[in-house]
matplotlib code that plots the C-alpha trace (Angstrom):
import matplotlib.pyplot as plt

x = [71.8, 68.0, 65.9, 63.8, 60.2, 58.2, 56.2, 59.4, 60.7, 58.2, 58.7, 62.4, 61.3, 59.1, 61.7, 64.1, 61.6, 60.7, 64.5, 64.7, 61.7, 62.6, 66.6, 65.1, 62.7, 66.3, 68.3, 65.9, 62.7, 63.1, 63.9, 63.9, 62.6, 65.8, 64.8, 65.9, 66.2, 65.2, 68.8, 67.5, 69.2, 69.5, 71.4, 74.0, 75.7, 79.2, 80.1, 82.9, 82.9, 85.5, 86.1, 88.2, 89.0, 89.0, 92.6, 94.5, 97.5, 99.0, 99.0, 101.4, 103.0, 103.8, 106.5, 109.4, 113.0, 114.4, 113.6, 111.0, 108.3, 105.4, 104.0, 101.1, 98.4, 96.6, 94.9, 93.0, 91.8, 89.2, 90.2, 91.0, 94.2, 96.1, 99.8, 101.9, 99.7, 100.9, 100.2, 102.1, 104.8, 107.6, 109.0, 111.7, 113.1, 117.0, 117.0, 115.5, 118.7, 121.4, 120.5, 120.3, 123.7, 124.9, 123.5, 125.6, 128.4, 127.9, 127.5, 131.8, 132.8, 131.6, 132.6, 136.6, 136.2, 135.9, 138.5, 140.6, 139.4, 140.7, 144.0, 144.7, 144.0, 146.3, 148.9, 149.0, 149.0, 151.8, 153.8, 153.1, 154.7, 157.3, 158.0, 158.4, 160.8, 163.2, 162.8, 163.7, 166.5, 167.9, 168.2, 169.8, 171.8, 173.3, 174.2, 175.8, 174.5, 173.3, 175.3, 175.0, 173.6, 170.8, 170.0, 169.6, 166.9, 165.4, 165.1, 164.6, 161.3, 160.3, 160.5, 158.2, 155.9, 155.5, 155.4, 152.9, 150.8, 150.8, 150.1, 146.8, 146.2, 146.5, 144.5, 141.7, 141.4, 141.3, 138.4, 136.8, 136.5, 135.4, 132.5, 131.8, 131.6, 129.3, 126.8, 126.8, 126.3, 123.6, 121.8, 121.9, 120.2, 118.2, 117.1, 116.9, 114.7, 112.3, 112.1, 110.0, 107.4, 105.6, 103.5, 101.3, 103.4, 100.1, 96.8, 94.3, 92.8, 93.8, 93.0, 94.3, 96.2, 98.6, 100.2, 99.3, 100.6, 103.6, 104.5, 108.3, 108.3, 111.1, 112.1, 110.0, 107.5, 104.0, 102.1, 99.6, 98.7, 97.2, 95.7, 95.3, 91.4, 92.2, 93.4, 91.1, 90.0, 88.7, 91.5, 89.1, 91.0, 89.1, 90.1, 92.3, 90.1, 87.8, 90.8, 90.3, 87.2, 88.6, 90.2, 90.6, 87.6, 85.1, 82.4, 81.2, 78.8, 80.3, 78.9, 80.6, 79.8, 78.0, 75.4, 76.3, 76.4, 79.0, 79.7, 82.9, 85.7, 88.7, 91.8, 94.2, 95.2, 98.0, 100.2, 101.4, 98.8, 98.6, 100.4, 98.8, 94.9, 95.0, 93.4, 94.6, 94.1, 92.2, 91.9, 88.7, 88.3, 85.2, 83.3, 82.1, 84.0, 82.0, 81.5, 82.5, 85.3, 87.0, 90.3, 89.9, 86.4, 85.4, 83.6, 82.3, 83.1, 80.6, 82.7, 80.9, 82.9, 80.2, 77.4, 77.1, 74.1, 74.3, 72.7, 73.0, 72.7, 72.4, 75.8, 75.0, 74.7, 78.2, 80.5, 83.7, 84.9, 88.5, 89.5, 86.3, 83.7, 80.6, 76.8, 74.6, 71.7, 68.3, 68.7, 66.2, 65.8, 69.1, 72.0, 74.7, 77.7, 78.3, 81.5, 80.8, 82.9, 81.4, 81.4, 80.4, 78.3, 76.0, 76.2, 73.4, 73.7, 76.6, 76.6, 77.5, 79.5, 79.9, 78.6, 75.0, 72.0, 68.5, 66.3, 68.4, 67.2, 70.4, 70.0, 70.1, 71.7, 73.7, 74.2, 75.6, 73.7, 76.1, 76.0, 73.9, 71.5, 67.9, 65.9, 62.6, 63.1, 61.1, 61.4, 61.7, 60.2, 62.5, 60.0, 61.1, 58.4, 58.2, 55.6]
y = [105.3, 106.7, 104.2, 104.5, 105.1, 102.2, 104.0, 104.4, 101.2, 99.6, 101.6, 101.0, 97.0, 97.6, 99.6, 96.8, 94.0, 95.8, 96.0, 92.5, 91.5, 93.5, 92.3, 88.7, 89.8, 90.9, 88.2, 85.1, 85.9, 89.7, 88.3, 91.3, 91.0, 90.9, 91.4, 88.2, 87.0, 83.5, 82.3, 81.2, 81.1, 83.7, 84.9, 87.7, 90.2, 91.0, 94.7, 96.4, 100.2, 102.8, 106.7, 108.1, 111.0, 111.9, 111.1, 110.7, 108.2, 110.6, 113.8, 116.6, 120.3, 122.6, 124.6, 126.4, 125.9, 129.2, 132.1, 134.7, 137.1, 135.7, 137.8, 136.0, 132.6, 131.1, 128.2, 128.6, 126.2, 123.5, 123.7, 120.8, 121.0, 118.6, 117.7, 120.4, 123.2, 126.7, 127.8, 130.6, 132.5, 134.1, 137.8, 136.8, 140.4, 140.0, 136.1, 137.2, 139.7, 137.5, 134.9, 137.3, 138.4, 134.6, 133.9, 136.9, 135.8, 132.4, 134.1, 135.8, 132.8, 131.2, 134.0, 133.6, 129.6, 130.2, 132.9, 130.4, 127.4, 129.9, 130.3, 127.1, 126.5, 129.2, 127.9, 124.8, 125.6, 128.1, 124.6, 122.2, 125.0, 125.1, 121.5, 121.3, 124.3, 122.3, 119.1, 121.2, 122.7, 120.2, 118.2, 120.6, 121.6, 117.9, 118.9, 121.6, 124.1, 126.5, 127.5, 126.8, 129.7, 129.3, 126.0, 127.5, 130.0, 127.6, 125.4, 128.2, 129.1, 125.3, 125.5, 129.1, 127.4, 124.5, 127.0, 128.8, 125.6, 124.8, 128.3, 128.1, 124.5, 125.5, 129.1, 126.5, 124.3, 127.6, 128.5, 125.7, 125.5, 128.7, 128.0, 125.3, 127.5, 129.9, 127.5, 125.9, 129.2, 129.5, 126.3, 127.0, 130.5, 128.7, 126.4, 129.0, 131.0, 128.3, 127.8, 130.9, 128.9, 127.0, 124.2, 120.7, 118.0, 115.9, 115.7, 116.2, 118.5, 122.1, 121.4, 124.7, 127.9, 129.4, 132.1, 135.7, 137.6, 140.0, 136.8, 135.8, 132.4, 130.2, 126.1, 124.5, 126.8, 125.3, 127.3, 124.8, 121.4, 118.8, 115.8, 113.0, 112.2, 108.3, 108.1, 109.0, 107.2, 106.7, 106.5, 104.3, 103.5, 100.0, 98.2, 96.1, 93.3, 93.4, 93.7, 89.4, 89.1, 92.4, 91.2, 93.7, 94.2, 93.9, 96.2, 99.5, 102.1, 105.3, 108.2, 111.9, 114.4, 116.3, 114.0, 112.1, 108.9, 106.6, 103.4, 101.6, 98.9, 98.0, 98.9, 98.3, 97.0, 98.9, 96.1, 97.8, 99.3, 101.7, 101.2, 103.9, 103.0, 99.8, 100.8, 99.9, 102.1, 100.2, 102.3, 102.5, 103.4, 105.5, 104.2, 107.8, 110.5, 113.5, 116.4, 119.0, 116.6, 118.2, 116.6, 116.0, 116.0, 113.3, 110.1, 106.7, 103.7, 100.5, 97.6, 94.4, 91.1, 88.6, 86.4, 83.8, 81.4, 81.0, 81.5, 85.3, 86.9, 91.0, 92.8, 94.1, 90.0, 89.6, 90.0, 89.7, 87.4, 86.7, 87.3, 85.2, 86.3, 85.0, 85.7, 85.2, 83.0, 82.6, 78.9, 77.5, 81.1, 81.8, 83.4, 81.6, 82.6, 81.0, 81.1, 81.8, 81.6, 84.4, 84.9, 87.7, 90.9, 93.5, 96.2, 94.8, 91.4, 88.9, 85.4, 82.6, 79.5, 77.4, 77.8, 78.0, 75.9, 77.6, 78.5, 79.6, 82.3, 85.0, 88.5, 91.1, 93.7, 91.9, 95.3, 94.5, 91.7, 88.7, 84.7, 82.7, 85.6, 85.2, 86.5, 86.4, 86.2, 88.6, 87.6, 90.4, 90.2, 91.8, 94.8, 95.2, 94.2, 91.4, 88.5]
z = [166.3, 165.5, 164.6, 161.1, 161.9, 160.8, 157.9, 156.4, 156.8, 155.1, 152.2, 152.1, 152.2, 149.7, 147.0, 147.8, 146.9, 143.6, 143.3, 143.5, 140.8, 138.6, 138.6, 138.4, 135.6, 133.7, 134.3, 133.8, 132.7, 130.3, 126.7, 123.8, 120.6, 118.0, 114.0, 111.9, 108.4, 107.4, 105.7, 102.0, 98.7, 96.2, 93.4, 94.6, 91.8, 93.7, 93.7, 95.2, 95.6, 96.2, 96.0, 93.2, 91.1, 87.5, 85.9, 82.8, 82.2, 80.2, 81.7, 80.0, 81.4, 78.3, 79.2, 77.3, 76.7, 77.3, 79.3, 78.1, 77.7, 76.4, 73.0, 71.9, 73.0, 70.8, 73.5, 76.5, 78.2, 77.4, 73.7, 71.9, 69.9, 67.9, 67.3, 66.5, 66.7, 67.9, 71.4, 72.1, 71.1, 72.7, 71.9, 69.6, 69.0, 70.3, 68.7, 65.6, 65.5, 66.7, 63.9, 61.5, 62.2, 62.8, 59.2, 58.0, 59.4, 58.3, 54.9, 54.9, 55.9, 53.1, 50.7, 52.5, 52.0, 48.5, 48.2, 49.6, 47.7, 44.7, 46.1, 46.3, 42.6, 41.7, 44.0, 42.2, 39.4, 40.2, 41.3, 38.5, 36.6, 38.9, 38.8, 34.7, 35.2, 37.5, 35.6, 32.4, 33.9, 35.8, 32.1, 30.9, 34.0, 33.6, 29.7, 31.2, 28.8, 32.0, 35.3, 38.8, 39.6, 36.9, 38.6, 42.1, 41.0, 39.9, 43.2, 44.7, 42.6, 43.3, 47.3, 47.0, 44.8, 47.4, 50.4, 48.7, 48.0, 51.7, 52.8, 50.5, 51.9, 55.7, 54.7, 53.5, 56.3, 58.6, 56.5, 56.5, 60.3, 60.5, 57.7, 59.9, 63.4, 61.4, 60.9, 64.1, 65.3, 62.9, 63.7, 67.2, 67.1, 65.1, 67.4, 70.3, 67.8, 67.1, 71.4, 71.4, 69.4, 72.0, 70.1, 71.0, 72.1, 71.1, 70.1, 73.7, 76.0, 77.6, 80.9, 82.3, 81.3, 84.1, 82.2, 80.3, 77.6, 79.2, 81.9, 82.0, 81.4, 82.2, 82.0, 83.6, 84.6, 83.6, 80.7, 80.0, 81.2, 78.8, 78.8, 76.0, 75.7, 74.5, 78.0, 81.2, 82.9, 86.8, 88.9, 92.3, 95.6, 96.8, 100.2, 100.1, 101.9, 98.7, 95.9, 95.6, 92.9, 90.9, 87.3, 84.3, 81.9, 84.2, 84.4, 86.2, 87.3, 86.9, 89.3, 88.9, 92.0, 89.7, 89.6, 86.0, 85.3, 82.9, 82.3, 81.9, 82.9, 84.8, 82.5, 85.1, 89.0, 90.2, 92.4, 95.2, 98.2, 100.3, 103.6, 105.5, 104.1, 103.5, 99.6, 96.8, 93.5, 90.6, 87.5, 85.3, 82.2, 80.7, 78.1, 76.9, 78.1, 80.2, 78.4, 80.0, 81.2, 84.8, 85.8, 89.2, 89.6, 92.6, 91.2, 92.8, 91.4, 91.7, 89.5, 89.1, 90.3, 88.6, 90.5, 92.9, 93.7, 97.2, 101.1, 101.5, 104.7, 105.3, 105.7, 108.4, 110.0, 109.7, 112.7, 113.8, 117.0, 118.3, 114.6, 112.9, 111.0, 111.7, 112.4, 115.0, 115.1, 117.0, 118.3, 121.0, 122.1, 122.5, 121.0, 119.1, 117.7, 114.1, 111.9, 108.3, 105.1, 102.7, 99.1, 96.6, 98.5, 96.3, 98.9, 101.0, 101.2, 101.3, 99.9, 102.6, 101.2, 104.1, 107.8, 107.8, 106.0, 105.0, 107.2, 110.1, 112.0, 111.5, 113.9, 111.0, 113.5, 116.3, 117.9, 121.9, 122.0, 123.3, 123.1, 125.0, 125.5, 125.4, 123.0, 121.1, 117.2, 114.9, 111.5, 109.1, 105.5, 102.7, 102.7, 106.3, 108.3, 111.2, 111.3]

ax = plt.figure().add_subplot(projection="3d")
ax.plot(x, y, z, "-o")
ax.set_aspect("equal")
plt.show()
C-alpha cells in the first residue's frame, strides 16, 4: 500500500479538523435567528372566504311545445322582459289551416244538431197527436161505433209515431257527440295554434339566445334562457373546516373578476357538502345587482362571521402536530411545541382562546424548524421589522 506523502497528510488532518468544528459549531453552538411576534391582545373581525360564481335560484329554459320553424324574435339577449310578453313566433301556416277547417267543421255540426233538435220537435208533436187519436178511437172502439180494422190503423199510426220520436231522439244524441268532437277538435288546434306563440314565463333577464329565425325548433330544445333579477345571488363554495361561525344575514364583500365590487349577505347554507372537496356551497345574495349582470361570471366572496377580543397570533403561526394545532414558541432559547384552541381569523391573523398568555414569543413562520431546537428570537414589529 503507497504511503501518503506527508504534505498531503497534513492537509487531510487539517480538512478533517475543520470538518469537525464546524459539525460541532452545528450541533451545539450555531443557533439561527427565527422572526417572532410578541402574543398580545387584539380585537379580530372573523372572515371566511371562498370562490364562487354568479347564479340565480331561479333560472328558466324557454322552449316550445311543438315542433317548428321559427318565423319571427322579438328578444335577444340582455333585454329585460316581463310576464307574458311575446318572444317569438312560430310559422303557423298548416295550423292556421287545420283550425280553420276544424272551426268549419265544428260549425255543420252545429248546423246538423239543430236540424235534429227540429226533428225531434216535429216528432213529438207528430205522437201527442197520435196519442189523442188512439185514446179517441179506442172510446169509441169500446162503443163499438168503428171496426176492428179502424182500430188497428190506428195502433199502428201510434207505434210509427213513437219509432219516429226515438229515431229523432237517438239522431240527436248522435249529433250532439259529434258537436262535441268538433269542438274538441277545435280547442285542440287551438291550443297547438297558440304553441307557436312563444311568450315570458316571467318577468327577468335574457341571459342568452340559442336560436335564429328559419331554426327548427323542437320540445325541449333551449330558445332562450332567463333568469329572475329578484333572485341572484353569489353562489361561494367555503371549506368545510371554516362553515362553524357562518349563519344567514351576515355580511359580505363582494369581488367580481372584473374587478367590481358589491356588497351583500348570506341568504342561504346549503346542508349537504361536498365529498370530493371538502366545500361546502353558501349562497350570497347581492345587495345591488351588477350592471351588466354575466351569469357565470367568477366572484370572491369575503363574509363577515363577527368579532372576537382575544390573543391573536399570525396564520401563518399555526401548525399542525400528531393531529394538534398548535404554535411554536421561543422559550429559554429553545423551541417548544404549544397546543392552541383558536377562534375567529381576519385572513392574517387568528384569535387564540386557550393555550398561550401575552407576551409569549410565537415563531411567525415555523418553516422545518423542529422542537427543542435552538434558536435566537427576532421580534418582528407589525410593520415587519425586527428589534
Amino acid at each position: 500500500m503507497k504511503r501518503l506523502p506527508g504534505g498531503k497528510k497534513t492537509i487531510l488532518i487539517a480538512v478533517g479538523l475543520v470538518f469537525l468544528l464546524l459539525l460541532g459549531y452545528r450541533l451545539f453552538l450555531y443557533c439561527p435567528a427565527v422572526p417572532v411576534m410578541v402574543v398580545k391582545p387584539t380585537e379580530v373581525q372573523g372572515q371566511v372566504k371562498g370562490p364562487g360564481t354568479v347564479q340565480s335560484k331561479v333560472p328558466v329554459t324557454v322552449s316550445t311545445k311543438i315542433t317548428g320553424i321559427i318565423e319571427k324574435l322579438y328578444a335577444d339577449q340582455g333585454d329585460r322582459v316581463s310576464k307574458g310578453q311575446l318572444l317569438a313566433e312560430l310559422d303557423a301556416v298548416e295550423l292556421k289551416a287545420k283550425t280553420a277547417s276544424a272551426q268549419a267543421a265544428r260549425h255543420r255540426s252545429q248546423r246538423e244538431l239543430k236540424r235534429a233538435q227540429a226533428d225531434v220537435g216535429k216528432a213529438q208533436a207528430n205522437l201527442a197527436l197520435a196519442q189523442s187519436n188512439y185514446r179517441r178511437d179506442l172510446e169509441v172502439f169500446k162503443l163499438g161505433y168503428i171496426s176492428e180494422a179502424a182500430m188497428d190503423i190506428t195502433r199502428a199510426q201510434l207505434r210509427l209515431a213513437e219509432s219516429e220520436q226515438a229515431a229523432a231522439l237517438a239522431q240527436v244524441s248522435a249529433q250532439a257527440a259529434a258537436a262535441a268532437q268538433a269542438e274538441s277538435e277545435v280547442k285542440a288546434s287551438e291550443a297547438l295554434l297558440s304553441y307557436t306563440r312563444i311568450s315570458a314565463p316571467m318577468d327577468g333577464l335574457i341571459t342568452a339566445r340559442q336560436a335564429e329565425v328559419g331554426s327548427t325548433v323542437s320540445p325541449g330544445v333551449r330558445i332562450f334562457q332567463m333568469v329572475d333579477l329578484d333572485t341572484i345571488w353569489i353562489a361561494a363554495w367555503i371549506d368545510a373546516s371554516q362553515i362553524a361561525p357562518l349563519q344567514e344575514g351576515q355580511k359580505a364583500a363582494i369581488r367580481l373578476r372584473s374587478g367590481r365590487h358589491y356588497q351583500g349577505q348570506v341568504a342561504r347554507l346549503n346542508r349537504e357538502a361536498d365529498t370530493v372537496t371538502r366545500e361546502l356551497q353558501v349562497d350570497v345574495r347581492l345587495d345591488t345587482l351588477p350592471d351588466p349582470l354575466v351569469i357565470g361570471e367568477e366572484a370572491e366572496v369575503i363574509i363577515a362571521t363577527g368579532r372576537q377580543q382575544a390573543l391573536a397570533v399570525p396564520l401563518t403561526a399555526i401548525v399542525s402536530r400528531r393531529e394538534r394545532t398548535g404554535v411554536m414558541l421561543v422559550e429559554q432559547g429553545r423551541l417548544t411545541f404549544r397546543p392552541v384552541t383558536v377562534g375567529l381569523n381576519d385572513g392574517q391573523k387568528i384569535a387564540v382562546s386557550e393555550g398561550l398568555k401575552e407576551g409569549d414569543l410565537v415563531v411567525a413562520q415555523p418553516v422545518n424548524l423542529p422542537p427543542s431546537s435552538r434558536v435566537k428570537a427576532v421580534v418582528k414589529t407589525p410593520e415587519g421589522k425586527g428589534n
